[in-house]
DRENPA-3360 file (N, C-alpha, C; in nm, 2 decimals, always signed):
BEGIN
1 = XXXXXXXX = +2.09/+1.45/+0.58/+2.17/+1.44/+0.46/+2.09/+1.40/+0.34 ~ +2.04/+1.32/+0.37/+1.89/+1.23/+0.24/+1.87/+1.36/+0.22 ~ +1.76/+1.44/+0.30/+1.66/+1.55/+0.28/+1.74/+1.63/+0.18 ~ +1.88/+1.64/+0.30/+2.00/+1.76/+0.11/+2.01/+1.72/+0.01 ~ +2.04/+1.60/+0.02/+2.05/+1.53/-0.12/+1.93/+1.56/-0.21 ~ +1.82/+1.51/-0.17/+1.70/+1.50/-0.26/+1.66/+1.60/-0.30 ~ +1.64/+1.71/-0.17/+1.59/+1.84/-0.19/+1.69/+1.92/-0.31 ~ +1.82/+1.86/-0.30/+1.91/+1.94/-0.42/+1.86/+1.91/-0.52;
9 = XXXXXXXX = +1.83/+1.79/-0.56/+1.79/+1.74/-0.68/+1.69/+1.79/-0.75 ~ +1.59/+1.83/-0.63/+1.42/+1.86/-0.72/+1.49/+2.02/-0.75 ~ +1.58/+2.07/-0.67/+1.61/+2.21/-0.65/+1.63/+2.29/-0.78 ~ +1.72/+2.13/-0.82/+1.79/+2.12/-0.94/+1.73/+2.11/-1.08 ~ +1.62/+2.00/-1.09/+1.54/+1.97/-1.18/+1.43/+2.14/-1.16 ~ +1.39/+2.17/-1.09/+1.23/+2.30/-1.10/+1.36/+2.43/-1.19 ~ +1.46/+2.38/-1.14/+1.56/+2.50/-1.22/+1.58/+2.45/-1.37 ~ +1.60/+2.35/-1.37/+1.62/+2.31/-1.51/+1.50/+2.32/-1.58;
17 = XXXXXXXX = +1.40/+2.29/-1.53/+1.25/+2.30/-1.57/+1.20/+2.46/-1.66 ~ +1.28/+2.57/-1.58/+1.20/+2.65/-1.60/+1.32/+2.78/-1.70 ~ +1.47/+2.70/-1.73/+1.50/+2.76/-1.80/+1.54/+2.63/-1.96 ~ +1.48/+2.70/-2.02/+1.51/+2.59/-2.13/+1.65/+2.63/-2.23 ~ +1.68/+2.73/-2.25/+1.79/+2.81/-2.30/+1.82/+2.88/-2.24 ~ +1.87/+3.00/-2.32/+2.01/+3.09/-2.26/+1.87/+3.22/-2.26 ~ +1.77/+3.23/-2.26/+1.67/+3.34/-2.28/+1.62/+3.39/-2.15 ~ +1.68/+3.33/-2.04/+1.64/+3.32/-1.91/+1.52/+3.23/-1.87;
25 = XXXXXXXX = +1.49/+3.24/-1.76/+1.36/+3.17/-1.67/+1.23/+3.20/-1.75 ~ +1.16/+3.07/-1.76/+1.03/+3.09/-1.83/+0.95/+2.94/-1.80 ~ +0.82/+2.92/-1.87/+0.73/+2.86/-1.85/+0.72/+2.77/-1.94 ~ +0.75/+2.76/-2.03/+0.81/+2.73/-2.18/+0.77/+2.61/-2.15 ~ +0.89/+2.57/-2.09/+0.86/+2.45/-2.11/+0.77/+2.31/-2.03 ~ +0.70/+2.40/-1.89/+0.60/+2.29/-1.87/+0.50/+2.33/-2.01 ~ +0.46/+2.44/-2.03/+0.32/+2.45/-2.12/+0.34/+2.33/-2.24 ~ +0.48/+2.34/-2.31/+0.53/+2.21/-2.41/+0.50/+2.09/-2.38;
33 = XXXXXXXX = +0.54/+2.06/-2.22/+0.48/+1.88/-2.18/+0.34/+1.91/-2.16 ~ +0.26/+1.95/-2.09/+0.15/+1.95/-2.09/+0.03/+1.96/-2.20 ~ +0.09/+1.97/-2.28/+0.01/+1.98/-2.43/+0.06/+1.87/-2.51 ~ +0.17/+1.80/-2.46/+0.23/+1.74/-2.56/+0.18/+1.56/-2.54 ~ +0.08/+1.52/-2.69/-0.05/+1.40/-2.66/+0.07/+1.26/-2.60 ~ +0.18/+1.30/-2.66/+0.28/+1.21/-2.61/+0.28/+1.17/-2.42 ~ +0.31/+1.30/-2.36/+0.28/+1.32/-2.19/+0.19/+1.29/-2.19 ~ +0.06/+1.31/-2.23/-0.06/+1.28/-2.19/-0.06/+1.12/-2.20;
41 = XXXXXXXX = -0.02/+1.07/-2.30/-0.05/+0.89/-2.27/+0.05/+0.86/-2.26 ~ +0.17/+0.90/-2.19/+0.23/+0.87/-2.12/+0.22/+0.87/-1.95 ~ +0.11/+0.98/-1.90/+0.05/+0.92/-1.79/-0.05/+0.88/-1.74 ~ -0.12/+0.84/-1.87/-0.21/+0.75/-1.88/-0.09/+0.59/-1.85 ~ +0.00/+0.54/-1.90/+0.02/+0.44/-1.94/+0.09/+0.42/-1.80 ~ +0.17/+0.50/-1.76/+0.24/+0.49/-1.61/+0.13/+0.45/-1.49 ~ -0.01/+0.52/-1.50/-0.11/+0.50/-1.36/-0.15/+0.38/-1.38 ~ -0.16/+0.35/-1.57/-0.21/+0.24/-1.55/-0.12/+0.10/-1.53;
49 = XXXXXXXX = -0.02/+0.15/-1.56/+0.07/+0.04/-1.55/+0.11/-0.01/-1.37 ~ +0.08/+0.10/-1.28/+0.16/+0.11/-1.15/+0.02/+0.07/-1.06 ~ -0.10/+0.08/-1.13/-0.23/+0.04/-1.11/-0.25/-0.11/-1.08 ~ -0.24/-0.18/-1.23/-0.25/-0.29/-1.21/-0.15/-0.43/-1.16 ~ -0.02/-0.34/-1.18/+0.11/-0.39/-1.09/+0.10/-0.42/-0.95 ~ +0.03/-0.26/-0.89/+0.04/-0.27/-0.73/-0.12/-0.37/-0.73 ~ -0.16/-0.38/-0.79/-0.31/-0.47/-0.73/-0.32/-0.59/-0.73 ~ -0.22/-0.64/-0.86/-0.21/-0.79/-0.90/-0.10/-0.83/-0.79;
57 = XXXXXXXX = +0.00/-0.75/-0.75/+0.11/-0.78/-0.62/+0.05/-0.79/-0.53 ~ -0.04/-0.74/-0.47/-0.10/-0.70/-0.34/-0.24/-0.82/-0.32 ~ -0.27/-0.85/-0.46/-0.38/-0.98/-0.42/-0.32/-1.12/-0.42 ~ -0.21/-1.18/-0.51/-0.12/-1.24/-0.49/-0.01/-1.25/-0.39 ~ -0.01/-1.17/-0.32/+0.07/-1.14/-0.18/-0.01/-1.22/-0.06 ~ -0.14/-1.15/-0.07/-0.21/-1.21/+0.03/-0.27/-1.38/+0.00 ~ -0.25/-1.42/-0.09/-0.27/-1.59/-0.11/-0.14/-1.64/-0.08 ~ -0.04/-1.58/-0.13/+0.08/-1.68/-0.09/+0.12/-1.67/+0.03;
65 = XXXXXXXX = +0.07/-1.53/+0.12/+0.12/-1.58/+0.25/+0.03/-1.66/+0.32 ~ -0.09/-1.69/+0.28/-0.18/-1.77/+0.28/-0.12/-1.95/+0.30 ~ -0.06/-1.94/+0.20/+0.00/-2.06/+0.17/+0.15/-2.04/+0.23 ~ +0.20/-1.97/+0.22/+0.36/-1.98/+0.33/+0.38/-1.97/+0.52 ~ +0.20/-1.94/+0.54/+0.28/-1.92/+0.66/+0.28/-2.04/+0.77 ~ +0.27/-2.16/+0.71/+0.26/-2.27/+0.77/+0.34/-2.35/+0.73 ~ +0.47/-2.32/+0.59/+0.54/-2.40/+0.59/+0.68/-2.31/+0.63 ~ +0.77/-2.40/+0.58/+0.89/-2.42/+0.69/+1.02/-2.28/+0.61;
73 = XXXXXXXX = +1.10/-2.25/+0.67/+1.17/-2.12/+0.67/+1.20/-2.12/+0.51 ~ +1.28/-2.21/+0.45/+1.38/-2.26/+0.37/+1.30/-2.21/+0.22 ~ +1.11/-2.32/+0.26/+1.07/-2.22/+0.13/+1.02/-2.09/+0.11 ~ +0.99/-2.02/+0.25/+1.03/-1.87/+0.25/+1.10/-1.82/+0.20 ~ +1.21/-1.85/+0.23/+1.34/-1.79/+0.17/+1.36/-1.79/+0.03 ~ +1.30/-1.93/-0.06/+1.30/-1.95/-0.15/+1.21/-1.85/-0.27 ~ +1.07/-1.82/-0.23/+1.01/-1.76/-0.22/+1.11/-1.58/-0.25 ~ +1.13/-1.58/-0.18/+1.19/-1.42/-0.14/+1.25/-1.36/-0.21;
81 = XXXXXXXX = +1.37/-1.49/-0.27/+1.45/-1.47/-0.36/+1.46/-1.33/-0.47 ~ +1.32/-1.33/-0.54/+1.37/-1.22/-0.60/+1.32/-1.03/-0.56 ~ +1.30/-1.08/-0.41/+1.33/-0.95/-0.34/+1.46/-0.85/-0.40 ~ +1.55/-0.95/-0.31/+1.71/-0.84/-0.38/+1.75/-0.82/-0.51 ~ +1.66/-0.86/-0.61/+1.71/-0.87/-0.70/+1.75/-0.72/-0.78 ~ +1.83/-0.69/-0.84/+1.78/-0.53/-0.90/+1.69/-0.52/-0.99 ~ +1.58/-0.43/-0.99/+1.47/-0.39/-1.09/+1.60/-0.41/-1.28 ~ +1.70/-0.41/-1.27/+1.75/-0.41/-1.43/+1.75/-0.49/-1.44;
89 = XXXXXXXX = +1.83/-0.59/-1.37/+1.88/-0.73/-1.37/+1.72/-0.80/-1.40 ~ +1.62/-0.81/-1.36/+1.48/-0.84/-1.32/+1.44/-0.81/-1.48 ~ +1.45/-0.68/-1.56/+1.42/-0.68/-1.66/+1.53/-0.72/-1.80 ~ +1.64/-0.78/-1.73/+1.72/-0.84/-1.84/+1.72/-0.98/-1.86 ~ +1.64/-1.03/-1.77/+1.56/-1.20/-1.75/+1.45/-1.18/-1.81 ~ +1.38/-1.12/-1.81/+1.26/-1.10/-1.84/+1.24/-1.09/-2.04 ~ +1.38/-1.03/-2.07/+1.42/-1.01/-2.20/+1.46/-1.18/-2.29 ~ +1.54/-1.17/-2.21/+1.64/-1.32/-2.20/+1.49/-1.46/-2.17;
97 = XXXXXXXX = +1.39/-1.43/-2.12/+1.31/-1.53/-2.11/+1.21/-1.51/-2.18 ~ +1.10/-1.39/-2.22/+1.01/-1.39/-2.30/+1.01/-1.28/-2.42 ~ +1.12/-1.25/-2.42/+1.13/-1.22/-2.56/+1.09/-1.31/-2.69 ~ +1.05/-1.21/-2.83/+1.04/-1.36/-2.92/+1.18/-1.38/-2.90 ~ +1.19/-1.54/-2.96/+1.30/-1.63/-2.93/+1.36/-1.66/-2.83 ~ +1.33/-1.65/-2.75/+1.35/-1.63/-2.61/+1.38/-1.77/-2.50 ~ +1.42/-1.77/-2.42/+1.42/-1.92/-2.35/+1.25/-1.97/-2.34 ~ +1.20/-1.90/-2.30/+1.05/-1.93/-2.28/+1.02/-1.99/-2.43;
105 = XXXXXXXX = +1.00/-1.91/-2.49/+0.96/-1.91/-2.65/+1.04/-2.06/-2.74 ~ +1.17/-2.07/-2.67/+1.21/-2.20/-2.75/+1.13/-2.31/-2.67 ~ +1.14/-2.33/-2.53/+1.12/-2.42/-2.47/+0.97/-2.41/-2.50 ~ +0.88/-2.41/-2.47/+0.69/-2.40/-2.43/+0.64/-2.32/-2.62 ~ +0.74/-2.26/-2.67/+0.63/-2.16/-2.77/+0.52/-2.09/-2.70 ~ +0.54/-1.96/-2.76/+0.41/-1.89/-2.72/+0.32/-1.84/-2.76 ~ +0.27/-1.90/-2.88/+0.19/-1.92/-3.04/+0.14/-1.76/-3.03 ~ +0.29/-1.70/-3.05/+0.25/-1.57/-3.13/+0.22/-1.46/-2.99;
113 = XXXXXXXX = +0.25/-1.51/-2.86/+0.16/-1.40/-2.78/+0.30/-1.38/-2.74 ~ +0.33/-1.18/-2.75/+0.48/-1.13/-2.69/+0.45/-1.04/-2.58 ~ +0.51/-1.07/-2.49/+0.49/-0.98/-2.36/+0.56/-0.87/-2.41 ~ +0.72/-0.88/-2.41/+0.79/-0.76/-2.47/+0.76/-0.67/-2.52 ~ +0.71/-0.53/-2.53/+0.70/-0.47/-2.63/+0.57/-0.43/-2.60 ~ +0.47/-0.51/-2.57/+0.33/-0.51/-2.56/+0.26/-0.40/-2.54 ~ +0.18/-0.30/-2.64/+0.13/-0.19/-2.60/+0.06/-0.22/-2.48 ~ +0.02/-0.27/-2.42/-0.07/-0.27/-2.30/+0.02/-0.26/-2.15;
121 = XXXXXXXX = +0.15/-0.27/-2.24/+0.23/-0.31/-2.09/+0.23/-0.45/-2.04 ~ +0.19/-0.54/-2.09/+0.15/-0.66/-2.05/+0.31/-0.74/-1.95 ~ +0.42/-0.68/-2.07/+0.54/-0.76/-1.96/+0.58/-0.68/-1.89 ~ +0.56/-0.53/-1.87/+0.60/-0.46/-1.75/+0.52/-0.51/-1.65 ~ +0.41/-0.53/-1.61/+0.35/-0.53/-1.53/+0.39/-0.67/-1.47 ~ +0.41/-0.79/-1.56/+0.44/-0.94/-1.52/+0.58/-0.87/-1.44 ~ +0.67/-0.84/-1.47/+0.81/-0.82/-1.41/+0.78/-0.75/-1.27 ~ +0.73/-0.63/-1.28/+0.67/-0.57/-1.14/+0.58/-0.70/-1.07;
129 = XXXXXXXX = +0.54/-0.78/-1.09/+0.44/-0.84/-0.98/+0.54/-0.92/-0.95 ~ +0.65/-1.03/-1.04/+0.70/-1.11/-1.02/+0.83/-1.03/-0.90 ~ +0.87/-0.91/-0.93/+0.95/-0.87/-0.81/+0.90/-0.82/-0.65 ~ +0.77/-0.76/-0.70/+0.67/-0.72/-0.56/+0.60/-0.79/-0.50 ~ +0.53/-0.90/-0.57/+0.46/-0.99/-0.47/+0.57/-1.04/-0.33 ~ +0.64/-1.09/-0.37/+0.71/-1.12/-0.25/+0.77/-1.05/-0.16 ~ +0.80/-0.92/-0.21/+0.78/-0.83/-0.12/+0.65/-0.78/+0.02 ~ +0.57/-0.79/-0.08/+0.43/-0.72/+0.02/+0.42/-0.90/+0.07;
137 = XXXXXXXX = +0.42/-0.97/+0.03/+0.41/-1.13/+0.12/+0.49/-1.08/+0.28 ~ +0.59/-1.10/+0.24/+0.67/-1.10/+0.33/+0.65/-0.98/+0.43 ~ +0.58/-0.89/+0.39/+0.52/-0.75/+0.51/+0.39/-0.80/+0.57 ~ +0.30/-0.90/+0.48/+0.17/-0.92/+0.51/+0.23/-1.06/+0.65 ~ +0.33/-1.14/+0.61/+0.33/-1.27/+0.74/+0.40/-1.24/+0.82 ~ +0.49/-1.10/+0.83/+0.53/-1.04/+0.94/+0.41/-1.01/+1.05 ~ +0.30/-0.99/+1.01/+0.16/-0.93/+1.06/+0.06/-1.03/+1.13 ~ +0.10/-1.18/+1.02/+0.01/-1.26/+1.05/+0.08/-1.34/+1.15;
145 = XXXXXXXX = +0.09/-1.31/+1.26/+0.15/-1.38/+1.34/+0.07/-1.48/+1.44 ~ +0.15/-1.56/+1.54/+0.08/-1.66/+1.62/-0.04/-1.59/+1.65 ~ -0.07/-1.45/+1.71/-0.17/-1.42/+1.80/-0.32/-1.41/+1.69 ~ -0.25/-1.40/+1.56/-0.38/-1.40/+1.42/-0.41/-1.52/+1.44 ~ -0.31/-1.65/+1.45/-0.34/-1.80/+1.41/-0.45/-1.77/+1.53 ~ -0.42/-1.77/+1.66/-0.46/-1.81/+1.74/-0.64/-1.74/+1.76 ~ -0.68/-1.64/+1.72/-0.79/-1.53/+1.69/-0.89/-1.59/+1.59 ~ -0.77/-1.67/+1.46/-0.86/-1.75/+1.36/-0.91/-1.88/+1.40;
153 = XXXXXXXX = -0.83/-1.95/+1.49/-0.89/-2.08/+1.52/-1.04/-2.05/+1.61 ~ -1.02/-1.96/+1.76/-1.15/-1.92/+1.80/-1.27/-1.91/+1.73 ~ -1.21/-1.80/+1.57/-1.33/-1.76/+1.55/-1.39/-1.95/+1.49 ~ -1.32/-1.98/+1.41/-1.34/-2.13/+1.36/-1.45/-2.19/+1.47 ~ -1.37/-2.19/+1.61/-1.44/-2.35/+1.68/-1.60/-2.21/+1.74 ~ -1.62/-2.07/+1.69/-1.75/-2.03/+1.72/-1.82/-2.06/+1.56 ~ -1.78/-2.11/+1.49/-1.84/-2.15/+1.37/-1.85/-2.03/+1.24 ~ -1.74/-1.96/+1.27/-1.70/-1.86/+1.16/-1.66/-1.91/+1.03;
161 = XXXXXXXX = -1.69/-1.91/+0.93/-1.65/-1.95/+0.82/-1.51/-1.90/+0.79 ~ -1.41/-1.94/+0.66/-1.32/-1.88/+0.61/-1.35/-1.75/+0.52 ~ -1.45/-1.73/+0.49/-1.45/-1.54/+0.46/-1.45/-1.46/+0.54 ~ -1.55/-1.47/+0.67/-1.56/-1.45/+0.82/-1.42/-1.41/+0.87 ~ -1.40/-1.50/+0.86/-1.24/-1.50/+0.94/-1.11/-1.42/+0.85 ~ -1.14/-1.44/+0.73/-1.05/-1.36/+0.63/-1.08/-1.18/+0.67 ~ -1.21/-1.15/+0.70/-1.27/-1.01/+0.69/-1.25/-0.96/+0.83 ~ -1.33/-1.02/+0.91/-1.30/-0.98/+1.10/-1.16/-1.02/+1.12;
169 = XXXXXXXX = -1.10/-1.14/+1.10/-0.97/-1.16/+1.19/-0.88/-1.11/+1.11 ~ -0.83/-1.16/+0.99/-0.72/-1.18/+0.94/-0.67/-1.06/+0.90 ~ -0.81/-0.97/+0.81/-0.76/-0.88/+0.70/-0.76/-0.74/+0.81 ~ -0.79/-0.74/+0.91/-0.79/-0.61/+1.02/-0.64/-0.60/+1.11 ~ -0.56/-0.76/+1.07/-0.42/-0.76/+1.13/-0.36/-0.71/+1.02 ~ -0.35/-0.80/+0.87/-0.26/-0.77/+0.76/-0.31/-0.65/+0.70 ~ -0.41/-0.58/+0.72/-0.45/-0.44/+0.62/-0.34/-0.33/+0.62 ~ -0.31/-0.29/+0.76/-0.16/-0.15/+0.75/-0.03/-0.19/+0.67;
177 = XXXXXXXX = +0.01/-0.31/+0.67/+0.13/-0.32/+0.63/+0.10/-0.31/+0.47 ~ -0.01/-0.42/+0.42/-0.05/-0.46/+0.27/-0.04/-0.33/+0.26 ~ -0.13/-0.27/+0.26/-0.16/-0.11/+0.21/+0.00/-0.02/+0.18 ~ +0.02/+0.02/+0.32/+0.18/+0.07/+0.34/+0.25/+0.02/+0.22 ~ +0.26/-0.12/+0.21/+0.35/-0.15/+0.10/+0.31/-0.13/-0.04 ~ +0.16/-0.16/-0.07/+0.15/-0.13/-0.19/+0.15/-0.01/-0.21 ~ +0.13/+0.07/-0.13/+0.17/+0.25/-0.21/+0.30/+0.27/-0.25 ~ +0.39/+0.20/-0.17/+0.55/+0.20/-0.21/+0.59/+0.12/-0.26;
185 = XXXXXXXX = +0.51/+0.03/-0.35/+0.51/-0.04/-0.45/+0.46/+0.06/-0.59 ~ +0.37/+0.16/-0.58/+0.28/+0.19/-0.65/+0.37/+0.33/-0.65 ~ +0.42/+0.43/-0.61/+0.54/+0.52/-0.61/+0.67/+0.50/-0.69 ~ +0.75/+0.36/-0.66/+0.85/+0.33/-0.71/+0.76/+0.28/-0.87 ~ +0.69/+0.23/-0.94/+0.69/+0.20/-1.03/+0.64/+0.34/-1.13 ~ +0.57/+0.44/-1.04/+0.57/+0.54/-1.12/+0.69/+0.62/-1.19 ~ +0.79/+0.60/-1.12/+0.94/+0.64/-1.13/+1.01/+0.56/-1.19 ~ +1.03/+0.44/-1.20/+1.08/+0.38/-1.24/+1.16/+0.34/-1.34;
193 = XXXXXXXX = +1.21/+0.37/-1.46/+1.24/+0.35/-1.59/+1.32/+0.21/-1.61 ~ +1.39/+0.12/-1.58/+1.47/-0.01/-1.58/+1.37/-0.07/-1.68 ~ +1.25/-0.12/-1.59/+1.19/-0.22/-1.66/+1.07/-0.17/-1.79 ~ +1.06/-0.08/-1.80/+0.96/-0.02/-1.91/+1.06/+0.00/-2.04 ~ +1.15/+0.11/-1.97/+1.30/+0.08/-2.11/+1.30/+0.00/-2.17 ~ +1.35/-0.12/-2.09/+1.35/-0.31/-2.17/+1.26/-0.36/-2.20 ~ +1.16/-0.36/-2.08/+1.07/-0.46/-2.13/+0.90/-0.37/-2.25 ~ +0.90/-0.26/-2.16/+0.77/-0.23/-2.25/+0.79/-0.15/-2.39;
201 = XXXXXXXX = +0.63/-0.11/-2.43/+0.67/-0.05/-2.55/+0.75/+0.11/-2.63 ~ +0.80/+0.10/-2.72/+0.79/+0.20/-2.80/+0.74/+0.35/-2.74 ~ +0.55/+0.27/-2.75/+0.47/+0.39/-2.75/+0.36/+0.35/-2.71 ~ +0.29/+0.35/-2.60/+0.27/+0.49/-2.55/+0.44/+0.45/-2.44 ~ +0.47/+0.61/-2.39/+0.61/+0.56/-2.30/+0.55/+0.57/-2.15 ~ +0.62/+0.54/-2.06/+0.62/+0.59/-1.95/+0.68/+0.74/-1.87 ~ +0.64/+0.82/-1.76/+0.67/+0.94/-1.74/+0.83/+0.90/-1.78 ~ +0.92/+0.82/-1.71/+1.05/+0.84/-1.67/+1.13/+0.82/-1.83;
209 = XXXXXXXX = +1.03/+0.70/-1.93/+1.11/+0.68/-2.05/+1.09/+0.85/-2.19 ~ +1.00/+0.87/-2.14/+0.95/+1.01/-2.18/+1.00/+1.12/-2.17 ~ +1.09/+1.12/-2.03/+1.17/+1.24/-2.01/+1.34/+1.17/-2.05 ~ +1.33/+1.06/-2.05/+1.51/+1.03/-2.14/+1.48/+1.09/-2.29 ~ +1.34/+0.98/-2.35/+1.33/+1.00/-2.48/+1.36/+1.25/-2.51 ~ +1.30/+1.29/-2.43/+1.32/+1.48/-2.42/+1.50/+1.45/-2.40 ~ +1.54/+1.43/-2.33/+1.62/+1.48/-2.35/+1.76/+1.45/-2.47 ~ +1.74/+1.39/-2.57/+1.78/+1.34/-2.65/+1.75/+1.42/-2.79;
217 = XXXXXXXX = +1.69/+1.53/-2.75/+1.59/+1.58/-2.85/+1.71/+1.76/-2.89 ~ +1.74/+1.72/-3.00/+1.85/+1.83/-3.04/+1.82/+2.00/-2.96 ~ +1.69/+1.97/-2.95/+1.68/+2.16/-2.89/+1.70/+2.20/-2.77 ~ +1.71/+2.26/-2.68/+1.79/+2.31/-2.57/+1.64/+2.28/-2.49 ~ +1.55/+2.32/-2.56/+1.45/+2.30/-2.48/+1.41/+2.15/-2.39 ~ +1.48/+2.02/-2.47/+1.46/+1.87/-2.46/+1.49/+1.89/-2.28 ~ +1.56/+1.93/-2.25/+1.63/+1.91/-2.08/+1.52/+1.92/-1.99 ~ +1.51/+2.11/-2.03/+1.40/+2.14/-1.96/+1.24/+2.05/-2.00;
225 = XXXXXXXX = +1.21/+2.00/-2.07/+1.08/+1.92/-2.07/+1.07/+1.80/-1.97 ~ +1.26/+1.73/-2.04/+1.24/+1.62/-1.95/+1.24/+1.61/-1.77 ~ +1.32/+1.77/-1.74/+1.28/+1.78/-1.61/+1.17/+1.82/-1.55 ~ +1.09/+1.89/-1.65/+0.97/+1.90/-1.63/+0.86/+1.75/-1.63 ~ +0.87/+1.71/-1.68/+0.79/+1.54/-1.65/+0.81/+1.48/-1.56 ~ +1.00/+1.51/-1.54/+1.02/+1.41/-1.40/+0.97/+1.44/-1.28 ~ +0.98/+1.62/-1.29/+0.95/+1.63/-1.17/+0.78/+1.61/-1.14 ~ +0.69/+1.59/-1.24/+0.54/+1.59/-1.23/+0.58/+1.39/-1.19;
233 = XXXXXXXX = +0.66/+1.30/-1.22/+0.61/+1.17/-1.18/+0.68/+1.20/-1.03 ~ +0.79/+1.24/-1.03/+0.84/+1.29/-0.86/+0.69/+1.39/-0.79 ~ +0.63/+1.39/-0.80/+0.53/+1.45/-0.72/+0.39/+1.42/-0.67 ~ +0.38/+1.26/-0.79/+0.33/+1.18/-0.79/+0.36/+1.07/-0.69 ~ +0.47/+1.02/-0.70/+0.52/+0.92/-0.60/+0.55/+1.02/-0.41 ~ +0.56/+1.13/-0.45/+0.62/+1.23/-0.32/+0.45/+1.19/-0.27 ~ +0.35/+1.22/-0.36/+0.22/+1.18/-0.23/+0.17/+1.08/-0.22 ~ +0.23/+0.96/-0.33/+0.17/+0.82/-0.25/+0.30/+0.78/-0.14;
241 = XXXXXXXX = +0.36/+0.87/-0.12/+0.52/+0.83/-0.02/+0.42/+0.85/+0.10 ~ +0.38/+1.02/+0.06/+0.27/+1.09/+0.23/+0.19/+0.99/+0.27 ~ +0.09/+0.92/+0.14/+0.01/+0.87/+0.19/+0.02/+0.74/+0.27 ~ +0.15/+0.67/+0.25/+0.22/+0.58/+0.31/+0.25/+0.58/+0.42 ~ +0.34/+0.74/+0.45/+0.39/+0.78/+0.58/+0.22/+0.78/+0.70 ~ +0.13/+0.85/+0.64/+0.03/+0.85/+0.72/-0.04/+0.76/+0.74 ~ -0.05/+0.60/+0.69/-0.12/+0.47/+0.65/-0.03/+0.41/+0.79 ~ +0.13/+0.44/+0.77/+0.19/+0.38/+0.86/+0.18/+0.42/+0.99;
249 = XXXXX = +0.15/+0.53/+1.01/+0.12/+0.61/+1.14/-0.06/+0.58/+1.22 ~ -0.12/+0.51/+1.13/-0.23/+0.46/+1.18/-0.25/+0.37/+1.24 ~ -0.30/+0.31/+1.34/-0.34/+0.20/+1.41/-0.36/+0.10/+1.30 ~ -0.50/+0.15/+1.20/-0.56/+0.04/+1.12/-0.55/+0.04/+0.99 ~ -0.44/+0.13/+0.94/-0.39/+0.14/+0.80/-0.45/+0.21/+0.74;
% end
């Protein structure tokens, strides 16, 4: 049923893609996104945004479970918290807290520095890490289990250091899942639109804010562009999905 569902959808969008008007089937309108400097640093700003998202989650992931997996369930859980959160909800805190004026901004001042808005992406990226780190945590201490504790102490009492033991023991248990998850960390934020809408800028856009901003665009053509983009970030996330599916199918990630 997924497979129908989805497969209708792209079925849906490559059709929308390639008729822009009433003139019939044409090309039209990828040749329009692909030339257009807008797309172009708009996937510039998506790789980079889904770049430094999945890496700052994925190195932060592995310190806190560093730090969580010896204490007690309650602050796990506490921790976790903004697992369920919805990616909107996540970026309507994020508005509500570091916007100018903002709860942050009355309480601390933030002498002038605005995440919001930030051509760099600067508070997209804070929101993605603040909702994914805990995620890929919680995949990495599923991994690190007693039989790791017990592999790290050996190597310890043969006089392995903590990088030693980080590189041979630890990181050869936690590597499949870290990985696994940050691809599907790094997929969903290419797609994404919630938190770039609210939190990031203007301009440059993201693929997904890029294809709302097309379709809003009085000419018949706007549809077909914007399913043409979507479907180029859906093709993008479709192969860090593969590379995920195959990561997970491996012994060693």
């Amino acid at each position: 049923m997924l497979l129908v569902l989805f497969g209708g959808a792209l079925a849906g969008a490559v059709r929308s893609s390639l008729r822009p008007g009433v003139d019939g089937f044409g090309l039209d309108a990828w040749g329009a996104v692909l030339s257009d400097p807008d797309f172009l640093a708009a996937v510039r700003f998506s790789a980079q945004t889904a770049a430094l998202a999945t890496i700052a989650s994925a190195l932060l992931a592995l310190g806190a479970a560093r730090l969580l997996r010896d204490r007690r369930a309650t602050l796990r859980t506490l921790f976790a918290l903004p697992v369920p959160v919805p990616h909107l909800i996540a970026a309507v805190l994020a508005l509500l807290w570091l916007a100018p004026g903002g709860l942050a901004d009355r309480a601390l001042g933030t002498a002038g520095l605005e995440l919001t808005g930030d051509r760099t992406g600067a508070g997209v990226v804070l929101v993605y890490v603040w909702k994914e780190t805990p995620f890929l945590a919680l995949l990495v201490l599923a991994a690190w289990d007693a039989g790791v504790r017990q592999r790290e102490e050996a190597a310890a009492a043969l006089g392995a250091g903590p990088l030693q033991r980080l590189r041979f023991v630890i990181w050869p248990a936690v590597r499949a899942p870290l990985i696994v998850g940050s691809l599907i960390v790094a997929a969903f934020v290419i797609g994404a639109f919630e938190v770039p809408l609210l939190v990031g800028p203007a301009h440059p856009p993201t693929l997904s804010t890029f294809a709302l901003d097309a379709t809003k665009s009085p000419e018949l053509a706007g549809q077909a562009q914007a399913s043409a983009a979507l479907l180029l970030a859906a093709a993008a996330s479709l192969a860090l999905a593969a590379l995920a599916a195959r990561a997970a199918r491996s012994p060693d990630g």
